[in-house]
N, C-alpha and C positions, 0 to 999 in steps of 0.2 A: 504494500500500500504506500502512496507517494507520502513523504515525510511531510511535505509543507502543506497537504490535505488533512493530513492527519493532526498536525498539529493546528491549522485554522478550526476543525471539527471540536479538538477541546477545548479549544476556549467559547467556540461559541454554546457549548453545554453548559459548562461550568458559570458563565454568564446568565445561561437562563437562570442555572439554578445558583443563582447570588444569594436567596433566600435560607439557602438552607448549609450554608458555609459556616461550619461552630465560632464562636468569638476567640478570638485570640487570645493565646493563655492558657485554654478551658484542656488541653492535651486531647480536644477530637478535632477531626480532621473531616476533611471531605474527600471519601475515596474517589478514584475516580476508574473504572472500568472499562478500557476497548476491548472487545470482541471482534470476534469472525467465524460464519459460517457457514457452511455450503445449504443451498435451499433447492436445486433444483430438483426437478419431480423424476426421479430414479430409485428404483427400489434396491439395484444390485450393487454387489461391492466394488465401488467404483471410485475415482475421484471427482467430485462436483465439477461443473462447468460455469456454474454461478454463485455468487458470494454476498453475504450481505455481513456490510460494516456498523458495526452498531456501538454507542458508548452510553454506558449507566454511572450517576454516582448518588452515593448515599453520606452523610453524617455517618461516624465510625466513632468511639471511642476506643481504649486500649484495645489493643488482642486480646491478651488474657487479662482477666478482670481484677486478678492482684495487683496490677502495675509494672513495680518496677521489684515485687517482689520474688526470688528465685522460684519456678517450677520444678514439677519433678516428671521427668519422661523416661518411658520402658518401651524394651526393644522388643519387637512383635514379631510373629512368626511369617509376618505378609514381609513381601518386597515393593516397593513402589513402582520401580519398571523393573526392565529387561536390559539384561546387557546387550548394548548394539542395538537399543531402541528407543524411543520417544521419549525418556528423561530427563534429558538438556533441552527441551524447549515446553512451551506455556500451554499444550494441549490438554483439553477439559479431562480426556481418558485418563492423563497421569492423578488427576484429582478425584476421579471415581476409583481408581485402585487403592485408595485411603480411606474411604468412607465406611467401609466397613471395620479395618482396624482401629479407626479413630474412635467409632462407637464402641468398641470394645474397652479401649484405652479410658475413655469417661468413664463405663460404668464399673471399669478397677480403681476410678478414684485418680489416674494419673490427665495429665494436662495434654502432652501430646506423644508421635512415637519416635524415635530416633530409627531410623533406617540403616541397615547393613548393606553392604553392596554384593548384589543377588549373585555375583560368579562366586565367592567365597565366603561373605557372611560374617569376615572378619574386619572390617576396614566400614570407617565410618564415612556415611554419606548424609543425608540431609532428613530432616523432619517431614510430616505431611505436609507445612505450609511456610516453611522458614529453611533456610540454610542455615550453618552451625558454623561459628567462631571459637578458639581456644586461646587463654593466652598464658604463658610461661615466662620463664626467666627474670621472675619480681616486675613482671607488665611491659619486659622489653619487647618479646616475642609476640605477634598475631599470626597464629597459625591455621589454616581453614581445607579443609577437605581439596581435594583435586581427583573430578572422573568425568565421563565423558555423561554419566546418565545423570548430571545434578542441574538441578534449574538454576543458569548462572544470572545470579538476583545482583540487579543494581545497585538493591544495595549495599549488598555483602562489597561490591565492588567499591563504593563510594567509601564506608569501614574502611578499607584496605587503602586507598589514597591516604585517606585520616591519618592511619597512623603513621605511616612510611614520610608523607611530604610534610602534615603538617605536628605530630606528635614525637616524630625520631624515632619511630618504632622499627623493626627488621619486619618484614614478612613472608611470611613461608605457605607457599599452596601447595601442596603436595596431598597422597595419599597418608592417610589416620589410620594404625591397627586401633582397635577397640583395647587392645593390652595395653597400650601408652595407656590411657584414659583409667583405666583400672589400674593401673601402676603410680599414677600419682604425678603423669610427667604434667599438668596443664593445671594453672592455679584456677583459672576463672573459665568459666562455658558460657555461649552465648546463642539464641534462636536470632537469626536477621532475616527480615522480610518489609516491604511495605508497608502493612500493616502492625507489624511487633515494633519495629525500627530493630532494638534490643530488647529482646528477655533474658533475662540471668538465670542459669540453668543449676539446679542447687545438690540434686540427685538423679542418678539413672538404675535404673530397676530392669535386671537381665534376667528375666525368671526365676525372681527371689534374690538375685544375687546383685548386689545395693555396693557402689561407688557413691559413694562424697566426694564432693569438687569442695578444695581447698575452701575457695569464699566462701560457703556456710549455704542455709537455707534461710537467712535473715535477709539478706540486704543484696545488693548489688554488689559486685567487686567493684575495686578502685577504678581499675582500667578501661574495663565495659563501660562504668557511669562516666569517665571523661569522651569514650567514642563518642558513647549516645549524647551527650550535654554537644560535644561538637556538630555533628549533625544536623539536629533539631535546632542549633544555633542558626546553622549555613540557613536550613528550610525557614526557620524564620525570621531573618533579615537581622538578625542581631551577631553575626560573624561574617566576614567577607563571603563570598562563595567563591573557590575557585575554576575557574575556564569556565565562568557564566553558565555556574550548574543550574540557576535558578532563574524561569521566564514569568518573568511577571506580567498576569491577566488584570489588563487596567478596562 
């Protein structure tokens, strides 16, 4: 889809709906939703020949309803894709392959599920709705998964600027075993999406079998709360942005 259609199309939404933009401050936001999808009248397994662009936004408050207090997520017997398939990108399927373990995950009382990566089961890949941040070496280190099947989230991407250009942080993308994380090698865990910005991830639950992440299940780590406070700086006009992250809908 052409970029400068696409971008004329959100603001003229997001203008309609001027009404319904949370006040500043209030920590909600107005999500904002582009889609696409195939409509033409074909019954067989095919790929559409017609497309309709479509964009929805709603008022959102936090992700999770605690805030900014740590979650606790456990690893599921589901996979979220396939290796050598539709993972790395924004398709609805990758989101129905979650819906059932995520229902599962609430009614065990846990927030969300951390995903294994399905060729081996050992090596950490991303949440049903966030990608996963780690940070080590007294907050020197941001470390974050690397595979071909993870949704690669803006904003985990924008985090990773953060700390490298403007925090002096190292960053490492690479592949995660699940035994660093059980071994004690990462002081702080982090959910990043859209929607989450940062969750602080406080415990993970492997089939009874229960890691504590350094920072506790109290509070945010140090490190996480200065990404996320940068950030949500840049978004709201109260820190420079850098390379004109931020188009302002006048």
């Amino acid at each position: 889809f052409p970029v400068d259609r696409w971008v004329e199309a959100v603001e003229k939404v997001v203008k309609a709906n001027e009404a319904w933009v949370p006040p500043y401050g209030s920590g909600a936001t107005l999500y904002i939703r582009p889609y696409m999808f195939g409509y033409n009248a074909v019954i067989g397994v095919k790929p559409a020949e017609e497309y309709m662009f479509r964009i929805l936004v709603t008022p959102v408050g936090p992700y999770f309803k605690g805030g900014l207090k740590p979650v606790e997520v456990m690893i599921p017997d589901f996979d979220r894709a396939a290796p050598h398939g539709t993972g790395g990108i924004k398709a609805g399927l990758n989101y129905a392959m979650s819906l059932h373990p995520i229902m599962e995950a609430h009614r065990k009382g846990f927030n969300e599920n951390m995903y294994l990566d399905p060729a081996t089961r050992t090596k950490i890949e991303e949440t049903g709705g966030a990608n996963i941040i780690f940070i080590k070496d007294g907050g020197k280190t941001l470390v974050t998964p690397k595979s071909d099947s993870i949704l690669p989230s803006i904003t985990r991407r924008s985090l990773c600027y953060i700390a490298e250009h403007m925090l002096g942080m190292k960053v490492e993308q690479r592949e995660i075993l699940l035994s660093e994380v059980e071994d004690g090698e990462f002081e702080e865990m982090g959910l990043c999406g859209t929607a989450a910005v940062i969750s602080p991830v406080g415990r993970i639950n492997d089939h009874g079998k229960i890691t504590n992440i350094k920072s506790g299940m109290d509070e945010i780590g140090p490190t996480l709360a200065k990404l996320r406070s940068t950030l949500t700086g840049i978004q709201e006009g109260e820190i420079a942005d850098p390379d004109n992250w931020v188009h302002e809908i006048k």
